[in-house]
N, CA, C and O atoms as a GROMACS GRO file, in nm:
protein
  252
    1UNK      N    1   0.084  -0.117   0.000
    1UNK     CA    2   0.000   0.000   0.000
    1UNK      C    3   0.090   0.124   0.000
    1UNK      O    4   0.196   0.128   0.062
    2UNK      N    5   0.040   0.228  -0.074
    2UNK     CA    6   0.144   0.364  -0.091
    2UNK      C    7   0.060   0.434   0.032
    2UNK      O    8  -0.060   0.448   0.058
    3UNK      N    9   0.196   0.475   0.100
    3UNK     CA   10   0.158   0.538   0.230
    3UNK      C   11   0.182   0.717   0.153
    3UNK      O   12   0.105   0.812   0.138
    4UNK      N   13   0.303   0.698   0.126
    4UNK     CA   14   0.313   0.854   0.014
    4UNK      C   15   0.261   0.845  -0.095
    4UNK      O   16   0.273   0.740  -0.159
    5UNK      N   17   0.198   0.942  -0.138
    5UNK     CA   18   0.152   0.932  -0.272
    5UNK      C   19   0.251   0.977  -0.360
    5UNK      O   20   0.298   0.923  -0.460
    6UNK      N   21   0.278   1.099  -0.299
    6UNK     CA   22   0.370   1.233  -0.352
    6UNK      C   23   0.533   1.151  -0.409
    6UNK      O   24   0.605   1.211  -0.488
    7UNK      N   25   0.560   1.049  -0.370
    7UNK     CA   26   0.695   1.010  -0.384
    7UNK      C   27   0.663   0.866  -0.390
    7UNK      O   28   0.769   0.804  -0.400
    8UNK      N   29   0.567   0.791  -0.390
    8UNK     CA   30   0.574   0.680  -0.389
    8UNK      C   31   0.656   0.574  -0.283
    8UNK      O   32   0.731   0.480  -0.310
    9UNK      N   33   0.617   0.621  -0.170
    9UNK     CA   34   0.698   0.549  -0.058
    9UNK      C   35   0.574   0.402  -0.030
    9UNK      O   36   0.477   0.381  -0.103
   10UNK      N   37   0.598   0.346   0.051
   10UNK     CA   38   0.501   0.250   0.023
   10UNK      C   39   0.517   0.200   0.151
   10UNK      O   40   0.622   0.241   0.201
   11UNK      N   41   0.422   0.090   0.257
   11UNK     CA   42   0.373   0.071   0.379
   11UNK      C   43   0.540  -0.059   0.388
   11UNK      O   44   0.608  -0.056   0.491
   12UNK      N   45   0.569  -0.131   0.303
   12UNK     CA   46   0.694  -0.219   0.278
   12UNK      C   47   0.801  -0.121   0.314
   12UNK      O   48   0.868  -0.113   0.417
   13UNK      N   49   0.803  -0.060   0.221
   13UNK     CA   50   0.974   0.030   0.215
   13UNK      C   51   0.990   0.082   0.368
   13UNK      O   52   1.094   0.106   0.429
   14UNK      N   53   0.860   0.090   0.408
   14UNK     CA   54   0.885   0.217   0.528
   14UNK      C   55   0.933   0.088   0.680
   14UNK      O   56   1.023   0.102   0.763
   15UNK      N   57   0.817  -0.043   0.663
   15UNK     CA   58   0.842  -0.185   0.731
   15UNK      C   59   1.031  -0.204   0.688
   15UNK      O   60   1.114  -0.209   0.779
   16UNK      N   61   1.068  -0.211   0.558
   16UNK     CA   62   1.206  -0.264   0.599
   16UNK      C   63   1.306  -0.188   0.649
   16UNK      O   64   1.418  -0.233   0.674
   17UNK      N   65   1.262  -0.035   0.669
   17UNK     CA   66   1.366   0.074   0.690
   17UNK      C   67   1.359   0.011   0.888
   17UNK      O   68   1.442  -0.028   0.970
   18UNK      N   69   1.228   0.031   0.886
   18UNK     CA   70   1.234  -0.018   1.065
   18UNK      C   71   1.298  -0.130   1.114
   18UNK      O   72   1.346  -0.128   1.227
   19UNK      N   73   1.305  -0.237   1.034
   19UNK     CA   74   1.361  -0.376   1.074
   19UNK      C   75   1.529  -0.384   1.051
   19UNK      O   76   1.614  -0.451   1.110
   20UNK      N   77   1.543  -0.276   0.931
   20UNK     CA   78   1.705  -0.302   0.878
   20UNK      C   79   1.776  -0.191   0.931
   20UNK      O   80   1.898  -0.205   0.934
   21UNK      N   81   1.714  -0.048   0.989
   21UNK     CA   82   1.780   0.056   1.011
   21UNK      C   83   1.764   0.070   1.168
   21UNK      O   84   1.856   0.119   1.233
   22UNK      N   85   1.658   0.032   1.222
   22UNK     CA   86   1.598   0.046   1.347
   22UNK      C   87   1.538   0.198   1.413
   22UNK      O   88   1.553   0.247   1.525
   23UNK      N   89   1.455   0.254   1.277
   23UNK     CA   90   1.360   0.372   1.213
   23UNK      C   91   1.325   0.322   1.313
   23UNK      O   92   1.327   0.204   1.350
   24UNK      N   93   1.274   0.462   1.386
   24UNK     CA   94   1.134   0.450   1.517
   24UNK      C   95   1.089   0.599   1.537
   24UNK      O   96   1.040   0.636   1.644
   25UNK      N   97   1.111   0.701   1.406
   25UNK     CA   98   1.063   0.824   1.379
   25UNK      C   99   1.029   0.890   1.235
   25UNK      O  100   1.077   0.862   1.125
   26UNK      N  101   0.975   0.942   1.254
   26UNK     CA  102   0.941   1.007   1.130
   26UNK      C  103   1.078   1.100   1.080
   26UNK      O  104   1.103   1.083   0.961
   27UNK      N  105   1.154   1.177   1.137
   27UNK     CA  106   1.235   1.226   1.122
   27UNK      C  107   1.363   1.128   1.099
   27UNK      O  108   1.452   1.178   1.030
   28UNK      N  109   1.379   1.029   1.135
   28UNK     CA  110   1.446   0.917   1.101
   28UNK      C  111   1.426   0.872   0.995
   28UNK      O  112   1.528   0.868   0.926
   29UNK      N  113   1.296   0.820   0.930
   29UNK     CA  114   1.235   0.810   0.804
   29UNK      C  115   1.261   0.888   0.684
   29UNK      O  116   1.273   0.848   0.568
   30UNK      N  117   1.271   1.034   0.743
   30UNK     CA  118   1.264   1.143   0.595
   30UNK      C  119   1.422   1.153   0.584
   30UNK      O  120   1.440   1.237   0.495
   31UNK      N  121   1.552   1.108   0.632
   31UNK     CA  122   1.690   1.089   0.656
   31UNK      C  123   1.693   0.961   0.540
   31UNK      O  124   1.794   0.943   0.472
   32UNK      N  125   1.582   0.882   0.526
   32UNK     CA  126   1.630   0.754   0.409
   32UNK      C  127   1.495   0.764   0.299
   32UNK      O  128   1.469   0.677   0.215
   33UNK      N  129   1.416   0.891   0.320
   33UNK     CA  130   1.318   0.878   0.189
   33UNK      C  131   1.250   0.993   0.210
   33UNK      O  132   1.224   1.043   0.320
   34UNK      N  133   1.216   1.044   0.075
   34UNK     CA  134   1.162   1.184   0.098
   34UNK      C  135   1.072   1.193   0.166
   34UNK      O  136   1.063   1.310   0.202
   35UNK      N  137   0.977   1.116   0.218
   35UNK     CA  138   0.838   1.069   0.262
   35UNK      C  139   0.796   1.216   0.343
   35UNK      O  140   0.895   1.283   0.373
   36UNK      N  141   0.660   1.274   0.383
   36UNK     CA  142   0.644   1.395   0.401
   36UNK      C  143   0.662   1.516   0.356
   36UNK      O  144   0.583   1.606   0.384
   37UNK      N  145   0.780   1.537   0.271
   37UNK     CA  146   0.823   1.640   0.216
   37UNK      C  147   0.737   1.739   0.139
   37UNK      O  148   0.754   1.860   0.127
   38UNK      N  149   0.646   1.666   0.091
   38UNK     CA  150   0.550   1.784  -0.018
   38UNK      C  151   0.423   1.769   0.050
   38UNK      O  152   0.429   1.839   0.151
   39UNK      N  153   0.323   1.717   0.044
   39UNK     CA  154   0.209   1.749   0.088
   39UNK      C  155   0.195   1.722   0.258
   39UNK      O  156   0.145   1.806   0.332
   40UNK      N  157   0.229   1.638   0.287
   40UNK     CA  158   0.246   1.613   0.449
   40UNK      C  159   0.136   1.497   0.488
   40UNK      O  160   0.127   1.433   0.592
   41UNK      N  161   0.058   1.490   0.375
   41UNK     CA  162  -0.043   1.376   0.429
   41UNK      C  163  -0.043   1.260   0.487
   41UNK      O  164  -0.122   1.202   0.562
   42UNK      N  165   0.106   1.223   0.419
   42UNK     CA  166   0.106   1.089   0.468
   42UNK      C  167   0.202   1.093   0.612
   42UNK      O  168   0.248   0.985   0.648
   43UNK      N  169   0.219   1.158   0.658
   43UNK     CA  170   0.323   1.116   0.751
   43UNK      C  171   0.252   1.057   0.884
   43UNK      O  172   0.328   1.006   0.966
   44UNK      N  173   0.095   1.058   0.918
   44UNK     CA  174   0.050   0.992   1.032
   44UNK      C  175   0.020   0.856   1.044
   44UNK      O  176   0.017   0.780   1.141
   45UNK      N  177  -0.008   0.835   0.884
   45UNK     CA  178  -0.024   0.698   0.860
   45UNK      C  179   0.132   0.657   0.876
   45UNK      O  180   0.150   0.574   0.965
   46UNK      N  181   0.243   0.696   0.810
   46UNK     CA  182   0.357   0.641   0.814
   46UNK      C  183   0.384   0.637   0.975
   46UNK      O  184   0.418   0.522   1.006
   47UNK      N  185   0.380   0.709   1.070
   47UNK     CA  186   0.340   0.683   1.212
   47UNK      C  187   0.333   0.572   1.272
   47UNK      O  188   0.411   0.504   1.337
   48UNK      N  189   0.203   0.561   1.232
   48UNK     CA  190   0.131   0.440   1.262
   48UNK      C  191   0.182   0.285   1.198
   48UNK      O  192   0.150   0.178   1.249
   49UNK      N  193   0.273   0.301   1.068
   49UNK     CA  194   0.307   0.186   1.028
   49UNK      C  195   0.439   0.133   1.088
   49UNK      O  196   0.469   0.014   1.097
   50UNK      N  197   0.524   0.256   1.133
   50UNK     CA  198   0.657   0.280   1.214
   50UNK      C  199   0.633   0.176   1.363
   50UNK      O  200   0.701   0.081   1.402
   51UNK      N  201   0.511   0.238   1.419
   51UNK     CA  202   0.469   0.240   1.542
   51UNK      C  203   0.421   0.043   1.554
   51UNK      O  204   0.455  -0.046   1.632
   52UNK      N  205   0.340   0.046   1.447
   52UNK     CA  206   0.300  -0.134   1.438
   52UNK      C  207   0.382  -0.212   1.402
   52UNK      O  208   0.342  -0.322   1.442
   53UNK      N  209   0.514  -0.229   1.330
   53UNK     CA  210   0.621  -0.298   1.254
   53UNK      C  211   0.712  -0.288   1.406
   53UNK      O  212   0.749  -0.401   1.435
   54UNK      N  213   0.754  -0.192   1.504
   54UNK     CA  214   0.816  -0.177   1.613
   54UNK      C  215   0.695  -0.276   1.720
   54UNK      O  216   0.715  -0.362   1.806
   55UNK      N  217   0.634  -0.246   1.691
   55UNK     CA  218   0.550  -0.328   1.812
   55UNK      C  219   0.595  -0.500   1.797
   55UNK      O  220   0.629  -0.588   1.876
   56UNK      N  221   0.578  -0.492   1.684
   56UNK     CA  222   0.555  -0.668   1.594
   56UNK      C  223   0.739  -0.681   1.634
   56UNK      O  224   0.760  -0.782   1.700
   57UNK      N  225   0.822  -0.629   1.617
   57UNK     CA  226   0.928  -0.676   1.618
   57UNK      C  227   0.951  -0.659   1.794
   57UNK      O  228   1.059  -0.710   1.825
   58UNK      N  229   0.900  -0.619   1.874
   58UNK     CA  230   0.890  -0.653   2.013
   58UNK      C  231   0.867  -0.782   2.059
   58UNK      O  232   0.943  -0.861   2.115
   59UNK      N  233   0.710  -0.795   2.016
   59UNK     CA  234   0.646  -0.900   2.013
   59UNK      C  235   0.745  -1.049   1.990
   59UNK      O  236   0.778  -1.135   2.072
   60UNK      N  237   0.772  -1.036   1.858
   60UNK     CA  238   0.870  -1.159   1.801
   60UNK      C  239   1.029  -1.170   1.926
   60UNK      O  240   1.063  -1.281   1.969
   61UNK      N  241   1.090  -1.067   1.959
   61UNK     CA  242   1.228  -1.036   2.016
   61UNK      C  243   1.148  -1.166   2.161
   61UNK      O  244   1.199  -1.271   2.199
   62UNK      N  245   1.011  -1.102   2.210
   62UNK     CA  246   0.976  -1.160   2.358
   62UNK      C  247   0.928  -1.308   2.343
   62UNK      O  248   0.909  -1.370   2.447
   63UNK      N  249   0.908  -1.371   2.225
   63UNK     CA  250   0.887  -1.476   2.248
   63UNK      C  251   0.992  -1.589   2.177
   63UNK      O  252   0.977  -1.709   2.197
   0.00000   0.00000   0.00000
């Protein structure tokens, strides 16, 4: 799913930046992809995908 429209960032790209970089901000995020830069829409959803991919890799670390 394209989380940016504006740049074509996508709900994946933004999942492997968190797992391979250990992304846990938006400002961390726009450091490896333009994501936010022009319209701003997407950056709450990207949030939220940051926020669930960190949870999930908690989850997995505790069991």
């Amino acid at each position: 799913m394209l989380v940016c429209i504006c740049h074509s960032v996508s709900d994946k790209t933004i999942k492997h930046w968190v797992r391979q970089q250990g992304v846990i901000s938006i400002r961390e995020l726009r450091q490896l992809t333009p994501l936010g830069s022009q319209c701003g829409k997407c950056v709450r959803q990207a949030k939220e995908v940051i926020y669930d991919e960190s949870q999930l890799i908690t989850l997995q670390k505790a069991s």
